[in-house]
Every structure is written in structure tokens, then in C-alpha cells.
KOLVEXFI-78562 format. One record per residue (C-alpha): residue number from 1; chain; x, y, z. Coordinates in Angstrom, 3 decimals, decimal comma. Layout:
BEGIN
i ch x y z
NUM A X Y Z
...
END
This chain:
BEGIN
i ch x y z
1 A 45,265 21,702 5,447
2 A 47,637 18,962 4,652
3 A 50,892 18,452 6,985
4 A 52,847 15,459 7,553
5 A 50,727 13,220 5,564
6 A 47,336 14,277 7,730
7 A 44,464 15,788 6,693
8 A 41,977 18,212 8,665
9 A 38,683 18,699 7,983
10 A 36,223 20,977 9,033
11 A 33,829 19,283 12,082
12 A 31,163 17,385 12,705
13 A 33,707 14,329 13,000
14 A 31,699 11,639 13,105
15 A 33,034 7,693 12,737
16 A 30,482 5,194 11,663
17 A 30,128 1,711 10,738
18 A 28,122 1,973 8,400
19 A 29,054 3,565 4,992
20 A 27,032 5,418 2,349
21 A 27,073 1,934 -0,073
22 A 25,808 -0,068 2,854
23 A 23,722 2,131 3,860
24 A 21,889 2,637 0,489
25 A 22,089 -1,447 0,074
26 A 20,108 -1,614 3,211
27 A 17,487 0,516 1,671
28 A 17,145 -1,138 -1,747
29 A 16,959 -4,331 0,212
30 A 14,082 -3,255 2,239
31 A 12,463 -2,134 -1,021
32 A 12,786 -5,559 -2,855
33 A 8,727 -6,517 -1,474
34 A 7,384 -3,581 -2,720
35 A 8,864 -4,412 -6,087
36 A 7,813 -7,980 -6,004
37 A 4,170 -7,058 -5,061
38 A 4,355 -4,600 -7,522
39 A 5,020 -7,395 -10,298
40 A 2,352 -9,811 -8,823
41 A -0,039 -7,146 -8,721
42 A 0,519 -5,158 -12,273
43 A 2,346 -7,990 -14,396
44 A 5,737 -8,149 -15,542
45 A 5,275 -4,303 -16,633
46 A 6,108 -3,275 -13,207
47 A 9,674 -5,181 -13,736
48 A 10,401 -3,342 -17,400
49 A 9,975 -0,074 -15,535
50 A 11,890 -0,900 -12,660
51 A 14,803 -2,341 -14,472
52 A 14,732 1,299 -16,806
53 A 14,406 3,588 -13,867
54 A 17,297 1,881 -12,243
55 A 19,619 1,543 -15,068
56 A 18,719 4,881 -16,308
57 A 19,595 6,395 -13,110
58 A 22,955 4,941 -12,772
59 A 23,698 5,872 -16,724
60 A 22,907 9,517 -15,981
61 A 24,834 9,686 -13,070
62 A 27,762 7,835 -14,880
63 A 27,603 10,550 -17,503
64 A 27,297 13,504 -16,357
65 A 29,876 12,927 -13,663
66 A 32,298 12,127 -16,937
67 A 31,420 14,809 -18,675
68 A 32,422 17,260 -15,954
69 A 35,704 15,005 -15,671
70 A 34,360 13,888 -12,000
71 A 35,052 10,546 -10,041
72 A 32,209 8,163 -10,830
73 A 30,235 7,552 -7,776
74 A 27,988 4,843 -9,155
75 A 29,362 2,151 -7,048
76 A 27,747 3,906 -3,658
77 A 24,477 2,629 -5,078
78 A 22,910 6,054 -4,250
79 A 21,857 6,345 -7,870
80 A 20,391 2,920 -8,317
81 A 18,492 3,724 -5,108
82 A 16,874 6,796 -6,864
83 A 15,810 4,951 -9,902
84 A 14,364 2,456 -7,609
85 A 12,392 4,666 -5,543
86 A 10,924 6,627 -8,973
87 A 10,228 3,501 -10,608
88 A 8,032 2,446 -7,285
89 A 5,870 5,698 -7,241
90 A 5,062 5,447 -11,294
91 A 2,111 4,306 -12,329
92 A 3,126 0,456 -14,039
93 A 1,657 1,734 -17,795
94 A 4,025 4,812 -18,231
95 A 6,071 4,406 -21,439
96 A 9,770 3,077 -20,994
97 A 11,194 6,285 -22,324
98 A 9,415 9,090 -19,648
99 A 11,044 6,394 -16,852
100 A 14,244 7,571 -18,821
101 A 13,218 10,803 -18,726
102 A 12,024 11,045 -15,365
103 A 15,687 9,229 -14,408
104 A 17,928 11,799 -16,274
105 A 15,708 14,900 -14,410
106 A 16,209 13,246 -11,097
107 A 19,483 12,149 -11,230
108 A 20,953 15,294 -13,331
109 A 18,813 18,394 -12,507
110 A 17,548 17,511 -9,200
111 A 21,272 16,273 -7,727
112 A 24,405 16,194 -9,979
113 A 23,968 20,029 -10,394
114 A 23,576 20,729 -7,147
115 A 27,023 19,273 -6,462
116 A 26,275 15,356 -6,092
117 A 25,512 12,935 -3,063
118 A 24,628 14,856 0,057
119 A 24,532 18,492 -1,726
120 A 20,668 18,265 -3,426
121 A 18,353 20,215 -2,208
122 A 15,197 18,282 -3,256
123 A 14,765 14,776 -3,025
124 A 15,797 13,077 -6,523
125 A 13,145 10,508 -6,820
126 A 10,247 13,176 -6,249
127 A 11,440 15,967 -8,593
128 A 11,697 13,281 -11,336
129 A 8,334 12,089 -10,660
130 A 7,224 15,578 -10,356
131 A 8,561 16,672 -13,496
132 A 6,261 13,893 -14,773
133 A 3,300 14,612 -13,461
134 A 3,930 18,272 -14,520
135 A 4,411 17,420 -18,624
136 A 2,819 14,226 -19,021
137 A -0,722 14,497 -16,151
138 A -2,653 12,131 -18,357
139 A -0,227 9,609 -18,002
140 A 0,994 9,802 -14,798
141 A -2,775 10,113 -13,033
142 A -5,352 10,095 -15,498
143 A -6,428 6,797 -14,950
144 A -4,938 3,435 -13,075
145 A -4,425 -0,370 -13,909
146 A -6,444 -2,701 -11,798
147 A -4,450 -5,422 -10,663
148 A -7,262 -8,125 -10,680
149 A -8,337 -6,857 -14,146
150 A -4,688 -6,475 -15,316
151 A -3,660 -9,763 -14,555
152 A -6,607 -11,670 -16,612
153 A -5,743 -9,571 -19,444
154 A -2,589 -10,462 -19,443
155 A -3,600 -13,518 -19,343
156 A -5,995 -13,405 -21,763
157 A -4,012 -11,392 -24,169
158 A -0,885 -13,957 -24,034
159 A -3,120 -16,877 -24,607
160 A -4,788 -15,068 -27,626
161 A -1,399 -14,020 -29,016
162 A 0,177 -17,740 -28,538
163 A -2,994 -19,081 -29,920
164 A -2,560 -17,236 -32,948
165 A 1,198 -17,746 -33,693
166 A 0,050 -20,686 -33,898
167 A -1,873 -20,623 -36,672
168 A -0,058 -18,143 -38,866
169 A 2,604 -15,196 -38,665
170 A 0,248 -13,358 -40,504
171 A -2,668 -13,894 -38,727
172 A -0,816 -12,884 -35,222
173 A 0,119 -9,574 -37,267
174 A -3,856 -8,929 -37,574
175 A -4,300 -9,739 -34,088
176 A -1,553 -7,386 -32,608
177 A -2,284 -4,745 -34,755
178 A -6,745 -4,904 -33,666
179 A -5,248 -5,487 -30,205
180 A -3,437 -2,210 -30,644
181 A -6,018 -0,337 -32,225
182 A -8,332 -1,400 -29,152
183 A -6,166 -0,201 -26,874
184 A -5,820 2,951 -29,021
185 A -9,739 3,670 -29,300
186 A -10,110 2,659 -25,797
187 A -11,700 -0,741 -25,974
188 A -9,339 -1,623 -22,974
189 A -10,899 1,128 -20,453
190 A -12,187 -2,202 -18,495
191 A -8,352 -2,885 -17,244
192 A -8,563 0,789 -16,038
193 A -10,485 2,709 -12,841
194 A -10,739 6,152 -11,657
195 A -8,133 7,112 -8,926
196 A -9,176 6,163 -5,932
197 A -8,360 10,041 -3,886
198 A -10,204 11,397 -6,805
199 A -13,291 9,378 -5,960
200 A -12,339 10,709 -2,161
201 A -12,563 13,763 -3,010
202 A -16,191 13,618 -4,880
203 A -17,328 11,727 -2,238
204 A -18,205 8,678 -4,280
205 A -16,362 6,310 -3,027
206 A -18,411 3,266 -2,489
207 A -18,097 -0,229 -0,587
208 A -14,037 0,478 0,539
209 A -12,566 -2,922 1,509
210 A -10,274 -1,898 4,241
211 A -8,364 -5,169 4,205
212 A -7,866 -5,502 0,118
213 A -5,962 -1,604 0,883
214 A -4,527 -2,520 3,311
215 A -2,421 -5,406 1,647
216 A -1,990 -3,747 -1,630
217 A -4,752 -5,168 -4,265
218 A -5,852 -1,929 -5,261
219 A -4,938 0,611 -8,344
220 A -1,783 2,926 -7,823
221 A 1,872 3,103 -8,157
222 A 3,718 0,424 -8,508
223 A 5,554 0,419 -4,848
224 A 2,879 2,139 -2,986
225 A 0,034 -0,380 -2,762
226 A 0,516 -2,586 0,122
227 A 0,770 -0,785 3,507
228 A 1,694 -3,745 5,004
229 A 4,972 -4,328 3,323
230 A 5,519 -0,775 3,455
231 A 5,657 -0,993 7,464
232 A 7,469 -4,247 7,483
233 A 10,090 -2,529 5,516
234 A 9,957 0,649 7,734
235 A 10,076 -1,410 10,805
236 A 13,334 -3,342 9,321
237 A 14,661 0,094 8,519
238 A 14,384 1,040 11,936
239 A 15,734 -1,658 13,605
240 A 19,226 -1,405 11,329
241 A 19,283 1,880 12,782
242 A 19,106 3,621 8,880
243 A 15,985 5,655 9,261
244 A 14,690 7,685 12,227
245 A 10,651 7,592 13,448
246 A 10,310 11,439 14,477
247 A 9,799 12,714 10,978
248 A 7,302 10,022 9,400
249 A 5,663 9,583 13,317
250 A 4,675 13,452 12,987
251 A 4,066 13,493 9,064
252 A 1,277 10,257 9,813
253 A 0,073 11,972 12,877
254 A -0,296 15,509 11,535
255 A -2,675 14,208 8,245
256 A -4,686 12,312 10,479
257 A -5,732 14,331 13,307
258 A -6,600 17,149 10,294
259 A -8,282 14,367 8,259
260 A -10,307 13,440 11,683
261 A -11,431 16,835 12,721
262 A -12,149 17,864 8,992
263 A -14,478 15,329 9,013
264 A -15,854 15,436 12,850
265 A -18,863 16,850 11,029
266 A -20,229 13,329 9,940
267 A -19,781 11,812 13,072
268 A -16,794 10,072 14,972
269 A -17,327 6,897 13,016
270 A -17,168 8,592 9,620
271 A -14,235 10,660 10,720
272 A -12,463 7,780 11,316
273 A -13,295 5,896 8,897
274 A -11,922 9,388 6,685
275 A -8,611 8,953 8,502
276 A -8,287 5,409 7,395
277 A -8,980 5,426 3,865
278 A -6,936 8,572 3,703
279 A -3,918 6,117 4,957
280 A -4,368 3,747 3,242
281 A -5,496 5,388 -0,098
282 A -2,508 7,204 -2,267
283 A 1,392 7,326 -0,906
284 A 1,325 9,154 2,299
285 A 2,657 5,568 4,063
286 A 5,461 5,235 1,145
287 A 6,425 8,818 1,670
288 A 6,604 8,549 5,413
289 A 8,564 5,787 5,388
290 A 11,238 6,381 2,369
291 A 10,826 10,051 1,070
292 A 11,366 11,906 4,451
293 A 13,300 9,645 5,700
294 A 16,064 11,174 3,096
295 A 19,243 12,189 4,634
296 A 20,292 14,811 2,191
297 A 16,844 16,694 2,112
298 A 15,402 16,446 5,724
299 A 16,732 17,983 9,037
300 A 19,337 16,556 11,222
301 A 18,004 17,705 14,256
302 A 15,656 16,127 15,838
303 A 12,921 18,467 16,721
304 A 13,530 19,969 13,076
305 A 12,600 16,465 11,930
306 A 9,275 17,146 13,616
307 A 8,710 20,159 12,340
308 A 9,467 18,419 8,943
309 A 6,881 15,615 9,313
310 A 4,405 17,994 10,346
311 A 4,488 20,457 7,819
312 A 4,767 17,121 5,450
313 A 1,393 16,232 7,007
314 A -0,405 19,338 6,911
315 A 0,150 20,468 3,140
316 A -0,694 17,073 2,486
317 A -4,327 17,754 3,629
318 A -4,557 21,103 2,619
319 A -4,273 19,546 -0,882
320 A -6,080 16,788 -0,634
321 A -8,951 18,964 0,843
322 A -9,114 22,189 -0,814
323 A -6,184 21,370 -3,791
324 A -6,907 20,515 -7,579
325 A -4,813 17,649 -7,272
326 A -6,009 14,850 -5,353
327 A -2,858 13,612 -3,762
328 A -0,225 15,969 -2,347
329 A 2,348 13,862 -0,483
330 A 4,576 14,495 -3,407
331 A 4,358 17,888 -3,413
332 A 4,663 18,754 0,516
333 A 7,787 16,858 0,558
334 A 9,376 18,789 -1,732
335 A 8,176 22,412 -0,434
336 A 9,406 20,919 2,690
337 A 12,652 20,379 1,616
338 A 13,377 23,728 0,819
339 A 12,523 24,745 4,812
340 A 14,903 21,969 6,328
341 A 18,081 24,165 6,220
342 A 16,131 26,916 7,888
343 A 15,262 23,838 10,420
344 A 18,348 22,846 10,592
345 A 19,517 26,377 11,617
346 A 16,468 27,267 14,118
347 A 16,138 24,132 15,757
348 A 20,059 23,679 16,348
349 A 21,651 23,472 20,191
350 A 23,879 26,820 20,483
351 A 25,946 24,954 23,358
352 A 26,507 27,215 26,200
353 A 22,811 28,524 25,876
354 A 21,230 25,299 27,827
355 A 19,962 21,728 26,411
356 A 16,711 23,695 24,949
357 A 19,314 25,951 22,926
358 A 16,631 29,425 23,515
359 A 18,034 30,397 26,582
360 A 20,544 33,188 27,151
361 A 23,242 32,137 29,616
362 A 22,979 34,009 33,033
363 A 26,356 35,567 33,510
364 A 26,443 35,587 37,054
365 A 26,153 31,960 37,345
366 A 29,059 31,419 34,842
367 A 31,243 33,708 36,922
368 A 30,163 31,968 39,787
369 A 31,216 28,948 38,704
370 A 34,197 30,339 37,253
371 A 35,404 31,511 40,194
372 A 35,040 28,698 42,171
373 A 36,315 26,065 39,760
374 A 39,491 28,672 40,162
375 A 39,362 28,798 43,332
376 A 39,080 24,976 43,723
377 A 42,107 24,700 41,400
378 A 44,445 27,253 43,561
379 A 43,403 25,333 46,400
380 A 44,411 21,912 45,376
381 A 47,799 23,702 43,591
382 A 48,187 24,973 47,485
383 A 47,628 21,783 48,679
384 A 50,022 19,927 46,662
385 A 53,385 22,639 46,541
386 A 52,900 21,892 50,715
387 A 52,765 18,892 50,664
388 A 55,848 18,807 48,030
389 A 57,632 20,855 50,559
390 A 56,866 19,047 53,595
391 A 58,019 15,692 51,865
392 A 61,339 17,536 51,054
393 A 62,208 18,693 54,335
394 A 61,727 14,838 55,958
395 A 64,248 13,307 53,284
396 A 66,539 16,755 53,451
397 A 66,504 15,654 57,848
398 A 67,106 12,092 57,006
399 A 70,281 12,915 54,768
400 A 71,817 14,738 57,818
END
């Protein structure tokens, strides 16, 4: 309703300082580590897919919101954000043009159809990487670069080439095209290894460096690698006030204290030991701290955010453990994200009904209290038409 040049809105009314473009700059900031591990790690590949899945992102979002004559929102940095985060949890050898793809699915399907910024159900960045996984498996987790092995081939493969342009164009043809054909017939499995959850889940998983994990050199996603920089970046999150600890907190705690007593069986020490490599293995740190972390597609309560993490955590293991796939954190995310309305709605305050929000007000006591706030009130309206009237009658006597 417009009157007089003001405009009403329908509540919350909140005022913050931060807005949505500083808020998602914040974000992408936190993220640049993960992308420069990512490049030291896997090679300048990394940076190719980075740089599609971002400017893929914001192209998609730039044209569908023209072709359905809407404002262009790209400048709130929501959509490079998106590309960001699916370029980070793709493996560094998927093809240039499924980034696209995955882009255009995320930024289209999963959130410019459901009405934009704020309105998408599912979190943008995981259905375009799911949408991946689903069409192209072999791709996506068949088999993962080695960072120690990638990086000498790289090496090894630009000296070669440079060594050979020097000689002859034609002789640098021959090499790129045997080069190609190895990789083709599979002469290059060496700069590939098994994933590491898979070997988890067959139990033969042998001499596990805890430390190499734990700061990134390892094979997986891009982004997802080093734990360390993942909490560093959490922890700066946290501190700008942009992400809350209840949801990841109970998503963390959840798949370990299932992990632990799944494996009680072996012993206390190889429980733990499960718990650990189940942390540090896959993306269940990079999904705690930046998937449900989302605004749009978690709760905004906070015991619903709870409730959130810990159904996060538990599908999580139920995949892991008993699920063909070996990692899950993708896919409890997004079943997740279809309960947090419901959350939302059950884990609400109905004011009036007490801080826990379950109780049914006792009538009595609001009467009660009625009455004697009323009462309280008719006193102190007593109170003050005396005194009015005495203070009337003393200047009334000292006119006469």
C-alpha cells in the first residue's frame, strides 16, 4: 500500500548493515584459499573451471532474468557466489562445458524458476552438482587426480611439449596427438586413484596420513581438500557475523557420534580413528561450513537449524554406511532442504504461548494480570484527577 510517498510492507522489519552484495562478497572472500589451494594442488585446471563456473553462473542469471523482462540482479554477486561454490566441489578434470552445464541447472532450474534470490528451495550450487553426478557419474566420481602425481605431469608434460616445439611444429603435432591417445587408452591412470570413501567403505584403506588430510594433499574436489582452510574460513565467517554455528555444530556432531558407535565394534581406538578419517575424508567439513550455512535453504530459527544439521548428519551416515554411493553430504543437504519450511513452521515462537512456544497460555493468569494491570491503571487515574482537583482548589483560594 502506497500513500503519501510511503511504502508498507508486510513484517519481519528488520534493518541491517550489512546488505545482500556485502554479504555474498564476504563469502567469496572467505572462499579465495580454497581456490588457491585448489590451483597449487590440481594445476592451473582448477582455475579454467573456476573462472567457467563463475562466469557461467552470472551469464545464466543475466539471461534468463532478460528473457522474462526482469531487473538484472547480477551485481548482488549472489550468482558469482554459486558458480564459485560448484566450481569448488567439482572434481578439477571435468570438461569446461558440464561446468557450463552444471552453471545453467543451478542458476536457472534450481533458483531463477523458483522466483530468484531468497525464493529457491534447494541450494543452487548442490542441485547443479547433483545434476552432474546424476548424468555424467564417471566423470564426476569415477576416479580422482592426485595432486602430487598431477603436478609432475604437468610438469613433465609442459617440458615435453616445449621441448618439442622446439624442434618442429610437426613433430609437437605427433607428440600432442600420442599424448592424447595415451590419455584416451588410459596410459595416464598413474595421475589417477580410487576415491578415497570408496576405499572406506571396502575397508581397504591403508597407511591414512592424518596430517597430509588434514591440510588438503589428497584426491577430491577442487575446494574441499584442506580442512584447515576450510575452518579458517568458517571461523572468519563467524566472526563477521555472516554464518551461524548451530547448524554445521549439529551436522559435524551428529556424523560423528553415528560414525563412533557404528564402529564401537573394533574398539574405541578404531572407532575413533573411523570418526576422523570420516572428517576429514570427502566434503562433510565444506558442507558444514558453506552449504548449510545457506540462508535461502536452511531454517531461521534456531533450534530448526539444529534439527537441520542433524538430519544433515545422519543421512550422511546412513549413506555412507549402508548407501551405493560413497559420499552423501550432497545429497542430505538437499533432502534437508525440502524439511526447513516445515522447521521453520514447527520450531517457530507463537508469542503469547511462553519462550518454549509449546505451551498453552493459562487463562487465569492472563486475567489475573489483566485485572490488576487495570486495576493499577484506575488507581493511578484516581490518584492523579485528586490530585488535579486538590491543586485547583489552592489556586481557586488564593485568587479570592
Amino acid at each position: 500500500m502506497a500513500q503519501n510517498g510511503y511504502y508498507l510492507s508486510s513484517s519481519p522489519h528488520f534493518s541491517m548493515k550489512l546488505s545482500t552484495q556485502k554479504i555474498m562478497l564476504c563469502v567469496i572472500l572467505s572462499l579465495i584459499p580454497e581456490c588457491i589451494s585448489g590451483i597449487v594442488f590440481f594445476g592451473f585446471r582448477s582455475l579454467l573451471v573456476i573462472l567457467t563456473a563463475v562466469l557461467s553462473a552470472l551469464a545464466s542469471e543475466a539471461l534468463f532474468q532478460l528473457c522474462t523482462k526482469q531487473k538484472i540482479t547480477v551485481n548482488n554477486l549472489s550468482a558469482a557466489l554459486s558458480g564459485l561454490l560448484l566450481a569448488l566441489v567439482c572434481p578439477p578434470t571435468i570438461p569446461l562445458w558440464m561446468v557450463c552445464l552444471g552453471s545453467f541447472v543451478a542458476m536457472v532450474i534450481a533458483k531463477g524458476l523458483f522466483g530468484g534470490i531468497g525464493s529457491n528451495v534447494f541450494n543452487p550450487a548442490l542441485t547443479g552438482r547433483a545434476f552432474l553426478v546424476i548424468s555424467f557419474p564417471a566423470v564426476m566420481g569415477a576416479s580422482w587426480l592426485n595432486p602430487l602425481s598431477a603436478t609432475k605431469a604437468a610438469g613433465t608434460i609442459a617440458g615435453s611439449v616445449g621441448d618439442t616445439l622446439a624442434d618442429s611444429a610437426s613433430a609437437a603435432s605427433d607428440a600432442l596427438s600420442s599424448l592424447a591417445d595415451a590419455s584416451a587408452s588410459g596410459a595416464l591412470d598413474a595421475l589417477s586413484s580410487a576415491t578415497i570413501l570408496s576405499k572406506v567403505k571396502a575397508g581397504t584403506l591403508e597407511n591414512f596420513d592424518f596430517m597430509s588430510y588434514f591440510l588438503g594433499s589428497r584426491a577430491g574436489c577442487i575446494g574441499e581438500t584442506s580442512i584447515l582452510l576450510i575452518l579458517i574460513s568458517f571461523l572468519f565467517l563467524f566472526i563477521m557475523h555472516i554464518v551461524d554455528w548451530r547448524a554445521p555444530l549439529s551436522m559435524v556432531a551428529t556424523f560423528s557420534v553415528c560414525t563412533f558407535f557404528a564402529g564401537l565394534s573394533k574398539g574405541l581406538s578404531l572407532a575413533g580413528q573411523d570418526v576422523l578419517i570420516g572428517l576429514l575424508t570427502g566434503g562433510i567439513i565444506f558442507g558444514a561450513a558453506f552449504m548449510v550455512t545457506d540462508y535461502a535453504t536452511t531454517p531461521v530459527t534456531k533450534p530448526g537449524r539444529l534439527v537441520f544439521g542433524f538430519g544433515c548428519g545422519l543421512i550422511t551416515f546412513l549413506i555412507r554406511k549402508f548407501g551405493t554411493y560413497p559420499e552423501g553430504v550432497m545429497f542430505s543437504i538437499l533432502i534437508m532442504n525440502t524439511v526447513a519450511p516445515f522447521l521453520n513452521n514447527l520450531t517457530v515462537r507463537s508469542y503469547g504461548y511462553g519462550k518454549k512456544g509449546n505451551r498453552k497460555p493459562d487463562v487465569s493468569k492472563i486475567t489475573m494480570e489483566f485485572d490488576l494491570k487495570n486495576a493499577r491503571a484506575q488507581d493511578i487515574s484516581a490518584s492523579i484527577s485528586e490530585n488535579s482537583s486538590v491543586n485547583k482548589e489552592k489556586e481557586e483560594g488564593k485568587d479570592e
